[in-house]
C-alpha positions as CSV (number, residue, x, y, z in Angstrom):
1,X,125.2,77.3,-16.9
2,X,123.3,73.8,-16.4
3,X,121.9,71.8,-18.7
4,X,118.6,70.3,-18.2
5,X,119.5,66.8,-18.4
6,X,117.4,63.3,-19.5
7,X,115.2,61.1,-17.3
8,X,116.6,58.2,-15.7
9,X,114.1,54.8,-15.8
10,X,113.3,54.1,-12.2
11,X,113.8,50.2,-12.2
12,X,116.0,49.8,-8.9
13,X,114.0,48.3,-6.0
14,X,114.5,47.9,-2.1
15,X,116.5,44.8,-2.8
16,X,118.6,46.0,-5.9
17,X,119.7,48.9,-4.2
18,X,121.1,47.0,-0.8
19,X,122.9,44.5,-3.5
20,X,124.3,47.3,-5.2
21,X,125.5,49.0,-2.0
22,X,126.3,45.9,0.0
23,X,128.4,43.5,-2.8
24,X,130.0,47.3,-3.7
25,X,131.4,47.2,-0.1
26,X,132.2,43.8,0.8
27,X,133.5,42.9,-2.9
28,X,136.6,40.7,-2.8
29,X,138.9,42.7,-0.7
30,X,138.1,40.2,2.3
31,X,139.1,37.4,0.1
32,X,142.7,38.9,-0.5
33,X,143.3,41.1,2.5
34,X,141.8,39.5,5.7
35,X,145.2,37.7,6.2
36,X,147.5,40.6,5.1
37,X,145.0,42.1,7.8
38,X,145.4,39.9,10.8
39,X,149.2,39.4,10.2
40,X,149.8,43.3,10.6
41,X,147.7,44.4,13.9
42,X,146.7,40.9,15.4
43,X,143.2,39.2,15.2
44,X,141.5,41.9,18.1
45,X,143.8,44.3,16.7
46,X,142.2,44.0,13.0
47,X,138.9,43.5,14.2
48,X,139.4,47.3,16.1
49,X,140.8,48.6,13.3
50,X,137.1,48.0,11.5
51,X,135.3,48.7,14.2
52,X,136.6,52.2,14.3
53,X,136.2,52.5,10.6
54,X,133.1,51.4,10.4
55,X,131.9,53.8,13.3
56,X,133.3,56.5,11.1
57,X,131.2,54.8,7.9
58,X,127.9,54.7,10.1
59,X,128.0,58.4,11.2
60,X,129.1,59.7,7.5
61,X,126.2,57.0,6.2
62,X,123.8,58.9,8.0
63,X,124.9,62.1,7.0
64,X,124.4,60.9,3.5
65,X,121.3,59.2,4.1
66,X,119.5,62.5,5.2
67,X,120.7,64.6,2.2
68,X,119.7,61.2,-0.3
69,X,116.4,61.7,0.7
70,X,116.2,65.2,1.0
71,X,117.7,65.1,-2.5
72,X,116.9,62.2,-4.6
73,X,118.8,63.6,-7.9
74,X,121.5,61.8,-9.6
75,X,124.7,62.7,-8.7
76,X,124.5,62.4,-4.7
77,X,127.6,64.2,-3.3
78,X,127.4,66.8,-6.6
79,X,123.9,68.0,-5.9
80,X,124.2,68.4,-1.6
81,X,127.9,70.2,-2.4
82,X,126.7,72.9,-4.5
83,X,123.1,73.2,-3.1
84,X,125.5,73.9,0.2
85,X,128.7,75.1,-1.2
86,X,128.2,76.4,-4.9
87,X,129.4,75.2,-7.9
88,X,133.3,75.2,-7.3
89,X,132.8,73.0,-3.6
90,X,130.8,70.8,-5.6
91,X,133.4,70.1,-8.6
92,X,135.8,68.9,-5.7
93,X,133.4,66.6,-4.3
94,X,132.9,65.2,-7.3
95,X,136.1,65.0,-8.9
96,X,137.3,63.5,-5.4
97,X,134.7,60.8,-5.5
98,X,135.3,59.9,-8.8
99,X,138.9,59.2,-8.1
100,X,137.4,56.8,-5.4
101,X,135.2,54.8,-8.0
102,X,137.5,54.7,-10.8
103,X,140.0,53.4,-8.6
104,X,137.9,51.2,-7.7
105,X,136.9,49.6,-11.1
106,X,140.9,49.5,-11.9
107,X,141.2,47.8,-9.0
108,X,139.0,44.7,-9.7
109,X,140.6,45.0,-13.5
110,X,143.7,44.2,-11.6
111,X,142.3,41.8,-8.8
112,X,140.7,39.6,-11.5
113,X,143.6,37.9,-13.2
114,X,145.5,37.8,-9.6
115,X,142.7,35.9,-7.7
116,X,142.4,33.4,-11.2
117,X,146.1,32.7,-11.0
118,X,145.1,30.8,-7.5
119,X,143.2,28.3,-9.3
120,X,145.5,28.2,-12.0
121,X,149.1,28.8,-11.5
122,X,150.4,28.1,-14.4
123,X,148.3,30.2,-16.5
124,X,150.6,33.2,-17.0
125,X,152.3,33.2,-20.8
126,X,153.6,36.0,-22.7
127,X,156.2,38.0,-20.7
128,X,155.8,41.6,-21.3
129,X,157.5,43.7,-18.6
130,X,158.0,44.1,-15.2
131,X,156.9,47.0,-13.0
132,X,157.6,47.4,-9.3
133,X,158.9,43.7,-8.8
134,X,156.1,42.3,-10.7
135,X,156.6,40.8,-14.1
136,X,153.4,41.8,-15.9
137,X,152.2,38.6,-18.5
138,X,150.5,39.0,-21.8
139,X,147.7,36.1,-20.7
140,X,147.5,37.7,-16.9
141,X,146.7,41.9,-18.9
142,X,144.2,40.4,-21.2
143,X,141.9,38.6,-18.5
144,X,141.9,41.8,-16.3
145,X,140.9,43.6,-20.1
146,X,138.5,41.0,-21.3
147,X,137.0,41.2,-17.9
148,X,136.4,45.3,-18.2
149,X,135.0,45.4,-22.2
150,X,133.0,42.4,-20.1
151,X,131.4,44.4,-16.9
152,X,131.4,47.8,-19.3
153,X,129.0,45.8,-22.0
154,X,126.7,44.4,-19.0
155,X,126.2,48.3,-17.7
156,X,125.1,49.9,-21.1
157,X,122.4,47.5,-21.7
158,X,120.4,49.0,-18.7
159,X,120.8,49.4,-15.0
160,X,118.4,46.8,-14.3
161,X,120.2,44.2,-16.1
162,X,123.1,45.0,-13.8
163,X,121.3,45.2,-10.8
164,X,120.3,41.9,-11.1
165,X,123.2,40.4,-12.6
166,X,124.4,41.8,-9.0
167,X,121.9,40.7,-6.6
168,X,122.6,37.1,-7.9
169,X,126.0,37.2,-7.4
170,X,126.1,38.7,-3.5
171,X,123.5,36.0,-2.9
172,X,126.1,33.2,-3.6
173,X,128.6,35.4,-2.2
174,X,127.3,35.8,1.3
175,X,126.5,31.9,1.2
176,X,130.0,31.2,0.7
177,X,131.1,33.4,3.4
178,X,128.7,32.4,6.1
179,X,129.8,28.9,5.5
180,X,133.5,30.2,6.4
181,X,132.3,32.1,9.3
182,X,130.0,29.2,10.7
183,X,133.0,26.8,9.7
184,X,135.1,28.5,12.4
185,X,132.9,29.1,14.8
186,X,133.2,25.4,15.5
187,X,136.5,24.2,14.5
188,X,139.4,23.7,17.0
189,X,141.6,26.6,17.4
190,X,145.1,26.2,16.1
191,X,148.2,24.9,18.4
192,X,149.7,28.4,17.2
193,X,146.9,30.9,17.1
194,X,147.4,34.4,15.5
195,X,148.5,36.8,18.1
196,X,144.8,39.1,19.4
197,X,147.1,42.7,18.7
198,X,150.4,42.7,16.9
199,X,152.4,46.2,17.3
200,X,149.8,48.2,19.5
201,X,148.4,51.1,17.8
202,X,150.9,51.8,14.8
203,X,149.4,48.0,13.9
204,X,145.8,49.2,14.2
205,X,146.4,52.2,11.9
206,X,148.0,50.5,9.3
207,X,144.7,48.5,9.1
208,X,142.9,51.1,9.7
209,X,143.6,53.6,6.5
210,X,142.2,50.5,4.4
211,X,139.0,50.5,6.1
212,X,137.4,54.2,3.8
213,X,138.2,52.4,0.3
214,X,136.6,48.4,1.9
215,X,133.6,50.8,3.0
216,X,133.2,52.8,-0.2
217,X,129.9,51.2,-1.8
218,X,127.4,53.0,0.1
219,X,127.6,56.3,-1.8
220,X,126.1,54.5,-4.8
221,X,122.7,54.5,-3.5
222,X,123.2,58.6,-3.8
223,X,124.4,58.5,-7.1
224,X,121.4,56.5,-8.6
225,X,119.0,57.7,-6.1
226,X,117.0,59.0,-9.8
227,X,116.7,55.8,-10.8
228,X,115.3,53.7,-7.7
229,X,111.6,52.7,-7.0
230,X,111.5,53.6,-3.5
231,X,109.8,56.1,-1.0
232,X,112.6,58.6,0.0
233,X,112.7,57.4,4.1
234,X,112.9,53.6,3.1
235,X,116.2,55.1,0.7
236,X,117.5,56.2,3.9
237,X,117.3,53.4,6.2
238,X,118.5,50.8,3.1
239,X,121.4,52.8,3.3
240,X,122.3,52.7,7.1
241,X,121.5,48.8,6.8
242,X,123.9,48.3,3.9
243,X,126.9,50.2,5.9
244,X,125.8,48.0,8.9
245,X,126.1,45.1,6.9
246,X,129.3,46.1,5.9
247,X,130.8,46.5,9.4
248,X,129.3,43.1,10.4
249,X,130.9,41.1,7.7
250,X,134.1,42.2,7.7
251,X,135.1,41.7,11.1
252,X,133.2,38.4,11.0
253,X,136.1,37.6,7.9
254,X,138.7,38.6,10.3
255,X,138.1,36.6,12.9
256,X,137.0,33.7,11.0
257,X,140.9,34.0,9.3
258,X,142.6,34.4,12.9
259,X,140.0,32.0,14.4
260,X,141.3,29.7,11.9
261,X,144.4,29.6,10.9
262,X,148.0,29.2,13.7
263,X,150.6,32.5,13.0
264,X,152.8,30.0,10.8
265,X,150.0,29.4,8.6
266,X,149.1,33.1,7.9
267,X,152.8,33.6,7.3
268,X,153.3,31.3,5.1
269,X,149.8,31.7,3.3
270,X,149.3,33.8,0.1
271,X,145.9,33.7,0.1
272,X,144.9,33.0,4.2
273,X,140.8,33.1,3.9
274,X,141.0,30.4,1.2
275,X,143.2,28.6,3.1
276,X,141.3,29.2,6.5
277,X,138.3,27.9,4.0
278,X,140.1,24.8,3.2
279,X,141.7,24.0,6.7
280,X,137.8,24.3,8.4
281,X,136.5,21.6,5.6
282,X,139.9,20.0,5.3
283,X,139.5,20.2,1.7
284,X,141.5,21.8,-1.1
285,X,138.2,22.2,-3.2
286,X,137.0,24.0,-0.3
287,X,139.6,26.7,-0.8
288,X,138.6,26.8,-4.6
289,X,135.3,27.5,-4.0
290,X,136.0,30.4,-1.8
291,X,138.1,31.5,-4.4
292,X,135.3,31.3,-6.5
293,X,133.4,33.3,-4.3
294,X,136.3,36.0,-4.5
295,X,136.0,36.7,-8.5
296,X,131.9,37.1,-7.4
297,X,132.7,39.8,-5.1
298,X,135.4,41.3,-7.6
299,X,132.6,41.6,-10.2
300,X,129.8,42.9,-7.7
301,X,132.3,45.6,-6.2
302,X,133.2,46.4,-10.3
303,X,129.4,46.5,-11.8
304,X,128.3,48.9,-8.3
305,X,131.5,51.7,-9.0
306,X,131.1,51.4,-12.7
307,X,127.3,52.5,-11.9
308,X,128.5,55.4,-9.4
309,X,131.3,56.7,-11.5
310,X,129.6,56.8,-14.1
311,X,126.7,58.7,-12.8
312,X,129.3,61.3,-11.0
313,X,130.7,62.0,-14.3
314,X,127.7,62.5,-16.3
315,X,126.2,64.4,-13.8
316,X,129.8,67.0,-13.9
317,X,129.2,66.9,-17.7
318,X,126.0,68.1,-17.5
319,X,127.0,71.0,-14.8
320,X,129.3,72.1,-17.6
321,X,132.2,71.2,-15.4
322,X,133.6,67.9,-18.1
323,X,133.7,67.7,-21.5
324,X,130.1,67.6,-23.1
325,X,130.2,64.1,-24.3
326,X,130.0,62.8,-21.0
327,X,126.8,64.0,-20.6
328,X,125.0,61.5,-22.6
329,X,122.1,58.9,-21.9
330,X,121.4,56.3,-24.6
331,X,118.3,56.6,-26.2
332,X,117.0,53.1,-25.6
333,X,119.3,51.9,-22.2
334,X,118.8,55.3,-20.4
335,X,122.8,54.5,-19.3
336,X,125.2,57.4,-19.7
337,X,127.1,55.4,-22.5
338,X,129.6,58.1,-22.7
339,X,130.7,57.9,-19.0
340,X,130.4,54.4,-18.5
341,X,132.8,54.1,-21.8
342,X,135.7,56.4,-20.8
343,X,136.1,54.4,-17.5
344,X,135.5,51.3,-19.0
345,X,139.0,52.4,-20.5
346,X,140.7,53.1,-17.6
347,X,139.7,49.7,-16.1
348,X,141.7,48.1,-19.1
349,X,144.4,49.9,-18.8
350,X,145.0,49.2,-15.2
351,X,146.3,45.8,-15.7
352,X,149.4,47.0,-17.9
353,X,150.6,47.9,-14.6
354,X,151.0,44.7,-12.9
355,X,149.8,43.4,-9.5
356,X,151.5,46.3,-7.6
357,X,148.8,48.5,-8.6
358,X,146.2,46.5,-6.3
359,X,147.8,48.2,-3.0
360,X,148.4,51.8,-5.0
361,X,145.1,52.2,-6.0
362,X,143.3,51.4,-2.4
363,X,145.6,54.1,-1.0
364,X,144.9,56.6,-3.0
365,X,141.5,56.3,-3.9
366,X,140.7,56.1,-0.2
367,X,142.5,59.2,0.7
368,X,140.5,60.9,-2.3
369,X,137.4,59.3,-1.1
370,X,137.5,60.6,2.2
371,X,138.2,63.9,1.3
372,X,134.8,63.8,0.0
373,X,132.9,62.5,3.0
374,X,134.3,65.6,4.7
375,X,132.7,67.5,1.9
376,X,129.3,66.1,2.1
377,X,129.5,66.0,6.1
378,X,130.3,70.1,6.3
379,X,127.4,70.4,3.8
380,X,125.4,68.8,6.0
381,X,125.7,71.4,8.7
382,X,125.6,73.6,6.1
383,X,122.0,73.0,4.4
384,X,121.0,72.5,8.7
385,X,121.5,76.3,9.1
386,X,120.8,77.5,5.7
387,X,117.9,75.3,4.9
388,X,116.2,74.1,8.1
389,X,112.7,73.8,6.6
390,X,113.7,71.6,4.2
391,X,111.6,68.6,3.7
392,X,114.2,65.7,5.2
393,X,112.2,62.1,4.9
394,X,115.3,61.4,6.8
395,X,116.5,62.9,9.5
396,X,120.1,61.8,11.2
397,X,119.1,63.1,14.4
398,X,117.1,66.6,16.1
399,X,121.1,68.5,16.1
400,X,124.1,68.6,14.3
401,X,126.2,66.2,16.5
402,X,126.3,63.6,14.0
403,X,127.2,66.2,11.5
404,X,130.4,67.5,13.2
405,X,131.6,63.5,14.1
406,X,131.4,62.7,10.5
407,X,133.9,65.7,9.8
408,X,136.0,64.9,12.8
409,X,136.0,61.1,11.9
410,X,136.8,62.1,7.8
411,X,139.3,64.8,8.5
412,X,140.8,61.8,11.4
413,X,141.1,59.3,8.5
414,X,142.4,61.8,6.1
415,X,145.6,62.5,8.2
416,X,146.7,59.4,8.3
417,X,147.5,59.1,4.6
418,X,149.7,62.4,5.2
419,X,153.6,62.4,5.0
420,X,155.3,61.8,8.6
421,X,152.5,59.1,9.7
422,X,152.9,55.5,9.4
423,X,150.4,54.8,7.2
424,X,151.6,57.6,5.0
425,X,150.7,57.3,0.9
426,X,154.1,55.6,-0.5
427,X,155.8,58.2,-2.6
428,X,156.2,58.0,-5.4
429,X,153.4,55.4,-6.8
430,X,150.4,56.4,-4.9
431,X,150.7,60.3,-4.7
432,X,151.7,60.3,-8.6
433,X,148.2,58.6,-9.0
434,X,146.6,61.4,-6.5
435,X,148.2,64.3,-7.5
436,X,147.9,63.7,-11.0
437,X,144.3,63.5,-10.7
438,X,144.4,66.5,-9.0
439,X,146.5,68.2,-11.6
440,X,143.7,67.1,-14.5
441,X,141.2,68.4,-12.3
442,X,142.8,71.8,-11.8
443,X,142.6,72.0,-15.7
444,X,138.9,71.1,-15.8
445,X,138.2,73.8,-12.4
446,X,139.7,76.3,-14.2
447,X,138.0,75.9,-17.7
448,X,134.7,75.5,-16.4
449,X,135.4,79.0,-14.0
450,X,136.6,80.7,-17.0
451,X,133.2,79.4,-19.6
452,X,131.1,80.2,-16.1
453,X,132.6,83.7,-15.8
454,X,132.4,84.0,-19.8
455,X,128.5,83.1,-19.6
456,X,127.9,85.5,-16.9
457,X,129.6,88.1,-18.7
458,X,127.3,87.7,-21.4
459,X,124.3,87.2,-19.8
460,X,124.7,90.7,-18.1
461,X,125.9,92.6,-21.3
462,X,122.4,91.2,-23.3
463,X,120.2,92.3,-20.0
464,X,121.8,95.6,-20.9
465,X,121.6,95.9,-24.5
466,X,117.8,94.8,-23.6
467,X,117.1,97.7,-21.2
């Protein structure tokens, strides 16, 4: 039922790939959240919070990172599913993840026009409508849409164009936020500093659901592993770094926010690592230029998920499991226009929604995205038993202990989303966006069982008429 489908350049190199993976993960959440963050389990409390998240991300990385290099195809999570799982295991993986990365790029279609409105408040004409609270302006919908036919553009002209369109920006992004971090290692703590925990545990876990959709990034090395200029090990261990990475610089934001700022500041703050910027330098501009920074990490985070997702879905398209048209590369950009295209689309039509949809979208897209981490970790143990002389340039460890953590540590992470917990998805926003995906997918599963039943069928009844 496959289709054989076209090569891939292989332009990406040691550095483009950590960009990719790294400004995917760190992106502009930090810049928006880190106060929201401290204010709701404490300074220690967040910092924990990540900590355990990013244990979680290290032990799934490494899952990941052996079955990358075992299996450097395009597609990542698709191709170790159904070498593991078959076919149907494989279309839930997929459609899962793709949930994750489309999310993702609706996100920063959202996160744009909300992040310029701190530099320019008064920028928001055209009333249109309000939804969830928010009133939703003409000028505020078409930056977030000019910004998506923007990114969408970039990607079809070629992955290395947006490769290094991305290391440049995660340069100037990490400079900006090591100059926050250093800023408060050194300045006076407030009279009023932010409490270390704020409501014990339920705190933590509130913080702590965030931490799968801030860590999703990694998983793009996988997807475009056809397309990178690398020995298979060194994929591997560029991988592990970027999660690393991750982990470092997010609880470095935190406490540079509750390092920085006294608990009446970070109530009264709207954005708190600008304004944790600006009280360090004592300088307004100094707030706008981490601001700045913030729309460099929205469009890092957007050109990385707009590579993966689209890669997922051209790979489906070419298992048979989405609509043909998917499946397309462009003769002289090697992108899979098609792909790229249709989520392109959804991107612009994320901001019709309104700010509201920023919080929406991290829930549920990190609920689907771990899911597939789960997925990816049982195949794991899977391919161990089934395939133990396969070649593995990278191996996460001699057993299967890391194996069995990343499914503990997914399935952990994946209950908290569930009804009853306190961290629960917020009906009925966030599971209309989940299950809805779910209920297109159950079309597509069930059409592409049907045509794979249909072709076997037929394949059996010509063997016969041929004997």
């Amino acid at each position: 039922m496959k289709k054989n489908h076209e090569k891939f350049d292989k332009v990406l190199s040691q550095f483009d790939i950590l960009a990719l993976a790294f400004g995917a993960m760190i992106g502009w959440g930090w810049v928006v959240l880190s106060g929201s963050w401290v204010s709701t389990a404490g300074t220690l409390g967040a910092i924990v919070a990540f900590m355990l998240g990013g244990i979680a991300v290290v032990f799934i990385g490494l899952v990941y990172s052996e079955l990358t290099t075992a299996m450097p195809k395009v597609g990542g999570e698709h191709v170790f599913v159904e070498r593991a799982m078959g076919e149907k295991w494989a279309f839930v993986a997929s459609w899962s993840i793709a949930l994750g990365y489309i999310s993702v790029v609706a996100f920063e279609a959202v996160a744009l026009p909300t992040v310029v409105e701190y530099l320019f408040p008064d920028y928001k004409v055209g009333f249109m409508w309000t939804v969830a609270g928010y009133d939703v302006y003409f000028s505020w919908m078409a930056l977030g849409v000019v910004g998506a036919i923007i990114l969408t553009l970039l990607n079809m002209f070629g992955i290395k164009t947006a490769a290094t369109f991305q290391f440049i920006v995660t340069v100037l992004l990490v400079l900006v936020g090591l100059s926050l971090l250093s800023g408060s290692v050194v300045t006076e703590a407030p009279s009023d500093p932010a409490p270390l925990f704020k409501d014990g545990w339920s705190g933590i876990l509130m913080v702590l659901i965030m931490t799968p959709f801030m860590f999703v990034g990694f998983d793009v090395i996988p997807q475009a592993a056809e397309e990178i200029d690398l020995p298979h090990r060194k994929i591997g261990n560029v991988l592990i770094l970027s999660v690393i990475m991750a982990v470092v610089w997010y609880i470095g934001m935190i406490f540079a926010v509750g390092q920085s700022l006294g608990a009446q500041q970070l109530e009264e703050s709207s954005l708190a690592t600008a304004d944790a910027m600006g009280a360090i330098f004592n300088s307004s501009f100094a707030s706008k230029i981490l601001i700045i920074a913030g729309i460099g990490g929205i469009l890092t985070s957007w050109n990385s998920f707009l590579i993966g997702g689209s890669r997922v879905l051209y790979v489906m398209a070419n298992s048979g499991m989405l609509p043909a048209w998917l499946g397309k590369l462009h003769p002289k950009y090697k992108t899979p226009a098609n792909a790229i295209l249709f989520i392109g689309f959804m991107s612009m039509i994320a901001p019709l929604f309104g700010r509201s949809m920023l919080v929406w979208l991290v829930d549920a897209g990190g609920l689907s995205i771990v899911i597939t981490y789960a997925l990816v970790a049982v195949a794991f143990l899977v391919l161990r038993k089934k395939e133990p002389n396969m070649e593995r340039p990278f191996r996460a460890g001699k057993g299967t202990t890391i194996g069995w953590l990343a499914i503990l540590l997914s399935v952990g992470l994946a209950i908290l989303y569930l009804p009853g917990m306190p961290s629960a998805l917020v009906w009925p926003y966030e599971w209309i966006i989940f299950g809805g995906w779910w209920i297109l997918g159950a079309f597509f599963l069930l059409k592409f069982a049907k045509n794979h039943s249909l072709g076997t069928t037929q394949y059996l009844e010509q063997q016969a008429a041929d004997e």
